[in-house]
C-alpha positions in Angstrom: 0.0 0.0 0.0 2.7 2.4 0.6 4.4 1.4 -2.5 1.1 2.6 -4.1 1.0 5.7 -2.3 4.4 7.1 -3.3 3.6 6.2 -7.0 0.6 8.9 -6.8 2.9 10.8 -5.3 5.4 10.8 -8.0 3.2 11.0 -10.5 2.0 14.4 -9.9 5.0 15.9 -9.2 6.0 15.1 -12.3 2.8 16.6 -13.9 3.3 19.7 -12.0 7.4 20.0 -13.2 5.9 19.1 -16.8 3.3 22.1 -16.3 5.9 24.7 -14.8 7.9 23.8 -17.8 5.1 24.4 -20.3 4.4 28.0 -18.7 8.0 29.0 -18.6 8.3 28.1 -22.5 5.3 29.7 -23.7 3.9 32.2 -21.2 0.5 33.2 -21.4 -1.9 31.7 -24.3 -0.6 33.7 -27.9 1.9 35.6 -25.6 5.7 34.8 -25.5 7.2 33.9 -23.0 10.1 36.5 -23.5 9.9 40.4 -23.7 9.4 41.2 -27.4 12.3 43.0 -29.2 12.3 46.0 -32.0 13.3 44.8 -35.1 16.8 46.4 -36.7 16.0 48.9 -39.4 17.7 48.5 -42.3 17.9 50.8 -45.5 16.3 53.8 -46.3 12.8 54.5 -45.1 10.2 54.8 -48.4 7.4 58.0 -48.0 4.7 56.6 -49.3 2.4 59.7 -48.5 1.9 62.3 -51.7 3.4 65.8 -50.7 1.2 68.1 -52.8 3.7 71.0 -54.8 3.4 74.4 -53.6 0.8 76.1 -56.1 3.5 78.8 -57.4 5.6 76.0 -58.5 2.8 74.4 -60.1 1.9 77.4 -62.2 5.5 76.7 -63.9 4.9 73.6 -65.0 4.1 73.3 -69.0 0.7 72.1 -69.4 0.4 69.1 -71.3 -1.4 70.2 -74.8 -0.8 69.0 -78.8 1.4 70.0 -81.6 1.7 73.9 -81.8 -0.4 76.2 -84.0 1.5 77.5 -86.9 0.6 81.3 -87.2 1.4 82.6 -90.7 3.6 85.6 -91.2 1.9 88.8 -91.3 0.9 90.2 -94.6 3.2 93.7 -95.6 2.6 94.2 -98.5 -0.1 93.3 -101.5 2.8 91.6 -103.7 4.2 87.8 -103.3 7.7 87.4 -104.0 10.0 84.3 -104.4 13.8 83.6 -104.0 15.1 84.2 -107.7 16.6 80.8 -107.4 14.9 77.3 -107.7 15.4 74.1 -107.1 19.2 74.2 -106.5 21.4 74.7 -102.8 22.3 78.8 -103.1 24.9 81.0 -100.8 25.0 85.0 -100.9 26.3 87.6 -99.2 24.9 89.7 -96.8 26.9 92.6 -96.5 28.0 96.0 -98.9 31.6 95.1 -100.4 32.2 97.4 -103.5 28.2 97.9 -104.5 24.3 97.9 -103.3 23.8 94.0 -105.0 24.9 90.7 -103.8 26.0 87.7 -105.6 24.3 84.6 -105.5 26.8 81.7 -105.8 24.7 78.6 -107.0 25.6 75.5 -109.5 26.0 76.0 -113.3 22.6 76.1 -115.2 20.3 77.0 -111.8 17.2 78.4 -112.8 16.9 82.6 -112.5 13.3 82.7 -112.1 11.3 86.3 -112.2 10.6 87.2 -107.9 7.5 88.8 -108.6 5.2 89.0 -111.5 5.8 92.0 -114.0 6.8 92.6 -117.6 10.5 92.2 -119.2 12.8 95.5 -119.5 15.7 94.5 -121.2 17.6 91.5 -122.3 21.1 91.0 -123.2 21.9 87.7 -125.1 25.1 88.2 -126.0 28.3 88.3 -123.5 30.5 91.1 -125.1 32.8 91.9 -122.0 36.3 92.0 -122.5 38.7 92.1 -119.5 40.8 94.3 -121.9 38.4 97.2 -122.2 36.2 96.3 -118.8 33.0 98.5 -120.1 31.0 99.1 -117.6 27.8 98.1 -119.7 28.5 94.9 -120.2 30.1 93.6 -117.0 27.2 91.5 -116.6 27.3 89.5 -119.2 23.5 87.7 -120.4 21.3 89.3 -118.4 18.0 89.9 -117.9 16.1 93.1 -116.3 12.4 93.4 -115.1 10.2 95.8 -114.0 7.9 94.2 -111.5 4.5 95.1 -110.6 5.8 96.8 -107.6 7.2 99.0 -110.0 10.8 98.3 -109.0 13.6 96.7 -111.3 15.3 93.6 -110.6 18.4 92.5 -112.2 19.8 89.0 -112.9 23.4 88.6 -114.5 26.0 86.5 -115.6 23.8 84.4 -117.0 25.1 81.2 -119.5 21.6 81.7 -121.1 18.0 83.2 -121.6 15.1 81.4 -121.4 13.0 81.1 -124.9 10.6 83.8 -125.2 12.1 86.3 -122.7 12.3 89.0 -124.8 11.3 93.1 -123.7 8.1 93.8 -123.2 7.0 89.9 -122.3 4.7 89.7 -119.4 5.8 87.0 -116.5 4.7 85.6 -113.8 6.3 85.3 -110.6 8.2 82.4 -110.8 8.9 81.8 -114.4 12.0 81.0 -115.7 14.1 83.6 -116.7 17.4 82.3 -117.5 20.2 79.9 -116.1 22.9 80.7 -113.9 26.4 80.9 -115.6 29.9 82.9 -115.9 29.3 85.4 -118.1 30.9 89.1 -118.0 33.7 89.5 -115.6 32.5 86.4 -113.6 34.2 84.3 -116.5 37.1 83.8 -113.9 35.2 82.5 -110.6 32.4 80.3 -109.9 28.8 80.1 -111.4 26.9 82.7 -109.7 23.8 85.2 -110.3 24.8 88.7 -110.2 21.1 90.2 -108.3 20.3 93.9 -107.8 17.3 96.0 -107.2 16.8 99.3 -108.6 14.2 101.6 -110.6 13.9 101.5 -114.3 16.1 104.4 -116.1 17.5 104.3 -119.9 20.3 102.2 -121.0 22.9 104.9 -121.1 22.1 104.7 -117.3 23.6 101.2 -116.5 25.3 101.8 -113.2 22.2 102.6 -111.9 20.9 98.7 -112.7 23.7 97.1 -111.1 22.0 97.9 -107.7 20.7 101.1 -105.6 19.3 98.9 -102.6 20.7 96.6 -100.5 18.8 93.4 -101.5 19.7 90.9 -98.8 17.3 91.5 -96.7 14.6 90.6 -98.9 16.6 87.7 -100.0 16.3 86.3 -96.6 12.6 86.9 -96.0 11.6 85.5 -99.4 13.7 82.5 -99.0 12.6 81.8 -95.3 9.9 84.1 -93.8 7.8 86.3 -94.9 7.2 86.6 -98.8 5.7 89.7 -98.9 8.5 92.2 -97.5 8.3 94.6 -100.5 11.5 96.9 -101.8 9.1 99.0 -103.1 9.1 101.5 -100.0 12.7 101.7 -99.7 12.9 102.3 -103.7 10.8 104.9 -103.7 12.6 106.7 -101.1 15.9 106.5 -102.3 14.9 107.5 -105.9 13.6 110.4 -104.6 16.4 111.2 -102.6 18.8 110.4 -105.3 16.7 111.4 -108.4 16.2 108.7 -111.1 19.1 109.2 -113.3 22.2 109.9 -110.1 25.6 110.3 -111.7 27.7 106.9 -111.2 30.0 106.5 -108.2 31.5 103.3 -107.7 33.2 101.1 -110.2 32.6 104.0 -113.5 35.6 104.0 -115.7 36.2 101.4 -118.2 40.1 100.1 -118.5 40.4 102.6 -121.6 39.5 105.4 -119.7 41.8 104.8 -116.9 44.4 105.0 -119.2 42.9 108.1 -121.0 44.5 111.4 -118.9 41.2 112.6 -118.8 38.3 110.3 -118.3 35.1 111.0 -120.3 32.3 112.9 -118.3 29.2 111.0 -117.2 26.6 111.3 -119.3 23.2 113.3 -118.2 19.6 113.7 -119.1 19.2 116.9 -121.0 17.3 119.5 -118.6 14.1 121.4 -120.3 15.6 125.1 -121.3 14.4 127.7 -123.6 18.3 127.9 -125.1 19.9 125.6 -128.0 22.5 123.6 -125.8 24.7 121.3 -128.1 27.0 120.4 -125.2 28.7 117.3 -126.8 28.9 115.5 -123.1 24.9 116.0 -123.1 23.2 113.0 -124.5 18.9 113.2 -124.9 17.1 110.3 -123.7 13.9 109.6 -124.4 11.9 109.1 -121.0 11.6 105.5 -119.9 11.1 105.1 -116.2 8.6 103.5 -115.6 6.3 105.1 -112.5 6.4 103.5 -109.1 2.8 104.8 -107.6 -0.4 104.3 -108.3 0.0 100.7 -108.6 
């Protein structure tokens, strides 16, 4: 019996050493038995909270649209003009070296084309410079003058040839082929190029005054790449009137002969209305030509 006795005995001391065990191992139910421990942070924290941008910050930010409007050039004048070269690569000057004109270097055979409609003044077909003799009327070569319906001459030289039909007094378009770039005149010893110059319309005997009055590269550039209707009429009229239509020449006069003369020949002049016979031998009589400039 006592044998039985301590066997109870043992039996729940060793369920109460199995349930102090228990406890110490797991604590209270879901709870561990050991004090919990903050977990090492590692890397960078990542905001995940949207910071809204300050409103004057947001007014500088581009709003999201489509492609850009294209707003046409403003319209200066009633006439359309267009680059007197087509269909070819072009470089000219844009600055005064010896004279009001530029040259147009371009390739051999690059169409001169009229830059605004008007009828044909005068034509040269036939290249009879001479490096010997360097007249002045003929430096540039073929050539072809218009007067345009602005009423102001334009002037393309050194031409290898003249288009069929261009002949004075033809009506052209805008445009329309005038000639073909060349080396005529004294370009016969550089590069093909167009000789271009903007003036009013006077007689022949008044050729300086073709090779260029106004600067024409400003117009060259607006034709060519902005707006096509910047006129030269304006500044035209102005220096004509400034000037008068027949000026005496000033750059680039004398012919080789008459440097060599001792006395170089006198420009010649219109003959002014008098009541008086006048036969002035360095007075030549033109009869009128210029075409008017208003009213058009």
């Amino acid at each position: 019996m006592r044998s039985g006795l301590v066997g109870r005995w043992a039996a729940v001391t060793g369920a109460v050493l199995l349930t102090g065990a228990c406890t110490q191992a797991t604590g209270l139910a879901g709870v561990g038995a050991t004090s919990p421990s903050t977990a090492p942070v590692t890397g960078t924290p990542v905001a995940t909270a949207t910071i809204p941008t300050p409103s004057h910050l947001a007014a500088e930010q581009p709003p999201e649209g489509g492609e850009p409007v294209k707003v046409p050039p403003p319209k200066l004048s009633k006439y359309t003009y267009t680059f007197p070269l087509k269909g070819c690569k072009t470089e000219y000057q844009r600055k005064l070296l010896v004279l009001p004109k530029t040259t147009i270097w371009a390739p051999q055979g690059c169409a001169f084309v009229a830059p605004v409609g008007g009828v044909v003044d005068e034509v040269n077909v036939q290249d009879r410079w001479s490096p010997g003799t360097d007249v002045g009327a003929t430096r540039e070569g073929r050539f072809v003058t218009i007067i345009g319906d602005d009423g102001v001459r334009y002037l393309g030289g050194h031409l290898d040839s003249v288009a069929d039909g261009i002949k004075p007094g033809a009506r052209v378009k805008g445009g329309q082929l005038l000639g073909r770039v060349g080396r005529t005149g004294n370009a016969r010893d550089t590069g093909p190029n167009l000789y271009f110059a903007i003036s009013w319309k006077t007689g022949p005997a008044f050729w300086w005054v073709r090779r260029g009055m106004v600067e024409p590269w400003d117009y060259l550039d607006a034709w060519q790449e902005g707006n096509r209707t910047l006129s030269p009429r304006e500044e035209t009229l102005k220096l004509r009137g400034k000037l008068g239509e027949t000026p005496q020449c000033a750059v680039q006069c004398a012919s080789a002969r008459q440097q060599q003369e001792p006395q170089a020949s006198k420009t010649p002049r219109p003959r002014k209305s008098s009541n008086r016979n006048d036969d002035d031998d360095d007075v030549i009589t033109l009869t009128p030509t210029t075409a008017p400039l208003d009213g058009r």
